[in-house]
C-alpha positions, 0 to 999 in steps of 0.5 A, a space after each residue: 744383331 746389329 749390337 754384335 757386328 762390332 765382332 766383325 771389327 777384326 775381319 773387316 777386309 774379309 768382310 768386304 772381300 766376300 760381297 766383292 767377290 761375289 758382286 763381280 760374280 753377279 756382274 759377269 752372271 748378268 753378261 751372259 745373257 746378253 752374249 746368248 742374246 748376240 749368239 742368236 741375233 748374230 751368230 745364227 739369224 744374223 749370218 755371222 757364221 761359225 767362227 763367230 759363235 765359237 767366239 762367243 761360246 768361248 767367251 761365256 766359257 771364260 765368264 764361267 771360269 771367272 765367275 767360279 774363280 770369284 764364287 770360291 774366293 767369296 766363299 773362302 773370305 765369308 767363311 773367315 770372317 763367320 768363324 772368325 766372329 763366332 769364335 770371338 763371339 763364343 769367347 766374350 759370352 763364355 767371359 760374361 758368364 765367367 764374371 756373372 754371380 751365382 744369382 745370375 747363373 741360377 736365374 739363367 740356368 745351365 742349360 741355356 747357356 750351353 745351348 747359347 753357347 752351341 746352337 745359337 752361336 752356329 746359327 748365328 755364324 751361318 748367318 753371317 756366312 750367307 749375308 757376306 755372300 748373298 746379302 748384295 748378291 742377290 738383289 743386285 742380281 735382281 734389280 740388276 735384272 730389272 733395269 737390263 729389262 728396262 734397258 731392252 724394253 720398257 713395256 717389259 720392264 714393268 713385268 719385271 718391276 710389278 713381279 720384284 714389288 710382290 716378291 719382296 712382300 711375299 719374302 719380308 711378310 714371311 721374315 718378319 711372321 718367323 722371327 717371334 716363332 723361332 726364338 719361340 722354338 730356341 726357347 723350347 730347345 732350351 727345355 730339351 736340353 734341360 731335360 737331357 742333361 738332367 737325365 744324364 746327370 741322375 742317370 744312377 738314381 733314375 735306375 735306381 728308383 726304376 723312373 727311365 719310363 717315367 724320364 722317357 715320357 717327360 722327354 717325349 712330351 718336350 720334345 714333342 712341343 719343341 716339333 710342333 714348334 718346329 713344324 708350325 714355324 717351318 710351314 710358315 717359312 716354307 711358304 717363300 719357295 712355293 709362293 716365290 716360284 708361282 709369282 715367277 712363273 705367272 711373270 714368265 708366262 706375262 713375259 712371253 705373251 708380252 714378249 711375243 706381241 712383241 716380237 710380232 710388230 717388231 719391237 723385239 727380236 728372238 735374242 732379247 726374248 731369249 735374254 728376257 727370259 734368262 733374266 726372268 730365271 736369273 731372278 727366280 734363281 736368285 729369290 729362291 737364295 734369297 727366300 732361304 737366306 732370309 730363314 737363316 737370318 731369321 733364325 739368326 735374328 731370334 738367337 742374337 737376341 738370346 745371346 745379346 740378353 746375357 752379354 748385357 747382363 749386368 753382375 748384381 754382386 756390390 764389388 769394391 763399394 767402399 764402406 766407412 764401418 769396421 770389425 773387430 774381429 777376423 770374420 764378422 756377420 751383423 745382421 746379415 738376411 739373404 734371400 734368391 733373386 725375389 723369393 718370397 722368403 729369405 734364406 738367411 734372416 738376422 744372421 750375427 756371430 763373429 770368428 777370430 783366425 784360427 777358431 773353427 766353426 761349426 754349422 748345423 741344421 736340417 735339409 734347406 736351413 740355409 748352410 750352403 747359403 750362409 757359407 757362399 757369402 763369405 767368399 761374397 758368391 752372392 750378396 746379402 739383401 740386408 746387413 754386413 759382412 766383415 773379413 780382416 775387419 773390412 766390408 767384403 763389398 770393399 775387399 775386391 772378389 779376386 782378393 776375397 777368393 784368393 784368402 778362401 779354399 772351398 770345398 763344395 757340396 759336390 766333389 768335382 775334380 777337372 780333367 786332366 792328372 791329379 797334379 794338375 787338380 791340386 794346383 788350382 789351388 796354387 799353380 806355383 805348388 811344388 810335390 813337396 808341397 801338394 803332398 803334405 795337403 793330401 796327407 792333411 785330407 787323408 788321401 795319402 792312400 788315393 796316391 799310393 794305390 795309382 800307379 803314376 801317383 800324382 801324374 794319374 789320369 782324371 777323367 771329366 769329372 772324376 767318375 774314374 774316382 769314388 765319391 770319398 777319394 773326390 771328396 779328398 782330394 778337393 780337400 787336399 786341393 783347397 789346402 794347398 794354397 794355404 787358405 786363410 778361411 777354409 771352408 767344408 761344406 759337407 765335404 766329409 759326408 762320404 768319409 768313414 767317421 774313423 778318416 772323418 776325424 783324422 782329418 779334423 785332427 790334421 786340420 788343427 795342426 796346420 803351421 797357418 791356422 785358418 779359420 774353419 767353417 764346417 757344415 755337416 749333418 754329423 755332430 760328431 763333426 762338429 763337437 770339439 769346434 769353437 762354435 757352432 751355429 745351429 740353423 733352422 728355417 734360416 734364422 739362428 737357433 744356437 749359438 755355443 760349444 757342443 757342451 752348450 747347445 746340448 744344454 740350450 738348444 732343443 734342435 741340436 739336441 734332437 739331431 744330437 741324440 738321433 744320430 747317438 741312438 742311431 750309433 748305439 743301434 
């Protein structure tokens, strides 16, 4: 926690208003009970009359007013300096996730970063809002109490001090018993949220195959877990207000008795029993915002260690290493081997082919060859366990991510379009883009036709998603939004598997025709994608097993053959 309070930095005035507010609040709250005290000593045995008592009320109206004043400016600064730390807070994660590579988001999960990014944020925000305001509140209230007591008597005093010392081991034991059980259940939200989206998600197929008793059940188990995770921890921590409450009342009863013997030989009056007892309350008042302000800053705790775990992440991508060694060639891979975090098996394995500008290459292989792999380090979204890999002759560890990227259009596996309008869409490819220029992409990817058929053309409302579009039109038009900022690779990742084989090889003929030549890489399923490219690269198990022309690898390569002549019979059926 302490590594975040540098978010605090811009709210520091707000920072040191709040506790001050709510100190003077507290100052006046412990006045009271020696003005009731000077009521009754005074006003009513003492003789001073009504006039006096009158007084007296109306100044312990005027500390009520005050204080109320003090509570609610306290509350106003505290509230500013929580929003402010978590809305700067929110932003930093959100950056650091930005700059993570894909190792890292995959390790991390999506899930866990929307609950860090949601629950442990708000949680942590209200932590922050009740320390400003209670932190020095309340135990200045409770020591102050204290030494009041001490301040009327001594002898009474000491039940104040023995009461605050078991008090105190009561309410740090319980904190410091909760802190693991609760990031045990953040843990566990974690699992119900993956559950969730992943529900959400698939919603079709579930349908589909008929699996909603079978989701319904996977759910009721995690979140069953996450209840009892819930309740185990919050009995733990409901034991501060029961445990809080009979330590005060046996203290009050000790007060009384002690009190009473007292007042008896004269040492105390009825006005300081009374005050005594007022501060008794104070201070179980006070334990009592103390106790739940603990379980706040517990939960706190459990969440800014979450948190702090992705902000000191470090990126594993090797960016602008600088590398002695060159290529000839536009796009070269030299032995290049792959692999996911600390799989057992690689990927990718001993991966060498070249391209030159404007070549289009090919990439084939069954479910889980390692296509998607391969492609995904061209524009260096992981890096290579073993080998190099070369773009414009250089290192794409020395190239620089933004200028790597900014040469690349990818078209994803799976279509996704931003909400907003189209136009908006197509100029995440180049923000500058005119219509002129975002029209002649969409006639290249074949999505005239989407166009036309909306009634506000590029101004067309996407929905988050695209659900407002098929799977095909998704498809082109993230084609269309790649090509729009003339990208020197262009990269399909099975982005044409929606489209008809007719718009399939329109859109190959539109591709060759491009005034700037980019290299293509395509990956399909389909060899009819891919027969007229300059080379095709056949993967199985994630090592190499073709490299050639269609013509070749019909020749030479026994997979390309069988996927060749699968789909030939399955077409001529």
């Amino acid at each position: 926690m302490r590594k975040l309070l540098k978010y605090l930095k811009h709210y520091k005035l707000q920072s040191i208003l709040g506790p001050l507010f709510k100190l003077l609040e507290a100052a006046f709250e412990l006045i009271v009970p020696l003005v009731v005290a000077a009521i009754i000593n005074n006003g009513i045995d003492g003789g001073a009359g009504t006039v006096y008592i009158i007084k007296m009320c109306a100044i312990l109206v005027l500390l009520g007013v005050v204080g109320l004043v003090c509570s609610v400016a306290a509350q106003y600064f505290a509230a500013k300096a929580a929003v402010g730390f978590s809305k700067e807070l929110r932003h930093d994660l959100f950056s650091k996730m930005q700059s993570l590579s894909y190792r890292e988001i995959d390790g991390l999960g999506t899930s866990k970063m929307i609950t860090r990014m949601t629950s442990d944020i708000n949680q942590i925000q209200s932590g922050v809002n009740l320390v400003l305001r209670l932190f020095l509140r309340s135990p200045f209230i409770v020591f102050g109490a204290m030494i009041m007591a001490f301040a009327i008597s001594v002898a009474v005093g000491g039940v104040f001090a023995v009461a605050i010392a078991v008090l105190s081991l009561i309410v740090f034991g319980i904190m410091l018993a909760s802190i693991p059980l609760y990031k045990k259940v953040q843990g566990k939200l974690d699992g119900v949220t993956t559950a969730t989206r992943e529900t959400l998600t698939g919603v079709r197929v579930l349908r589909a195959y008929c699996k909603e008793e079978d989701e319904i059940k996977e759910y009721n188990k995690r979140n069953s877990g996450l209840t009892k995770s819930q309740l185990f921890a919050g009995r733990i921590s409901a034991l501060m207000n029961p445990l809080t409450y009979a330590v005060i009342n046996v203290a009050i009863i000790v007060l009384l008795y002690v009190g009473a013997v007292k007042f008896n030989v004269g040492a105390l009056d009825r006005g300081q029993v009374v005050a005594l007892y007022n501060y008794m309350t104070q201070i179980l008042v006070e334990l009592i915002k103390l106790a739940n302000l603990i379980i706040t800053v517990t939960k706190s705790f459990a969440c800014a260690g979450r948190i702090t775990e992705v902000l000191e992440m470090k990126p594993s991508l090797k960016s602008g290493e600088q590398s002695e060694a060159t290529s000839g060639h536009f796009i070269e891979f030299k032995n290049v081997s792959a692999n996911y975090g600390n799989a057992a098996v690689d990927a990718l394995e001993d991966i060498s082919f070249y391209a030159e500008r404007g070549q289009t290459v090919g990439i084939i292989g069954g479910t889980g060859a390692g296509k998607t792999t391969l492609v995904n380090l061209l524009p260096h979204f992981y890096d290579v366990k073993s080998g190099e890999i070369f773009i414009d002759g250089k290192n794409v560890n020395s190239i620089g991510d933004k200028i790597l990227r900014d040469k690349c259009g990818i078209v994803p596996q799976h279509a996704v379009l931003f909400k907003g309008t189209i136009r908006s869409n197509m100029k995440w490819g180049d923000e500058n883009a005119d219509d002129e220029q975002i029209y002649s992409a969409i006639k290249t990817a074949q999505a005239s036709d989407v166009i036309n058929s909306k009634k506000d053309g590029l101004d067309e409302i996407v929905e988050q998603g695209g659900k407002n579009f098929s799977g095909g039109q998704r498809q082109r038009l993230t084609i269309a939004r790649a090509l729009v900022k003339k990208p020197e690779i262009l990269i399909l990742d099975d982005s044409a598997s929606a489209l008809d084989y007719a718009t399939d090889a329109n859109l190959r003929k539109s591709l060759q025709t491009l005034d700037y030549s980019p290299t293509v890489f395509i990956v399909s399923q389909r060899t009819s994608s891919l027969r007229h490219a300059d080379k095709i690269i056949v993967l199985d198990g994630g090592k190499m097993v073709g490299l050639g022309s269609h013509e070749e690898l019909l020749e030479n390569c026994q997979i390309y053959r069988e996927i060749h002549y699968s789909q030939f019979e399955m077409d001529g059926a």
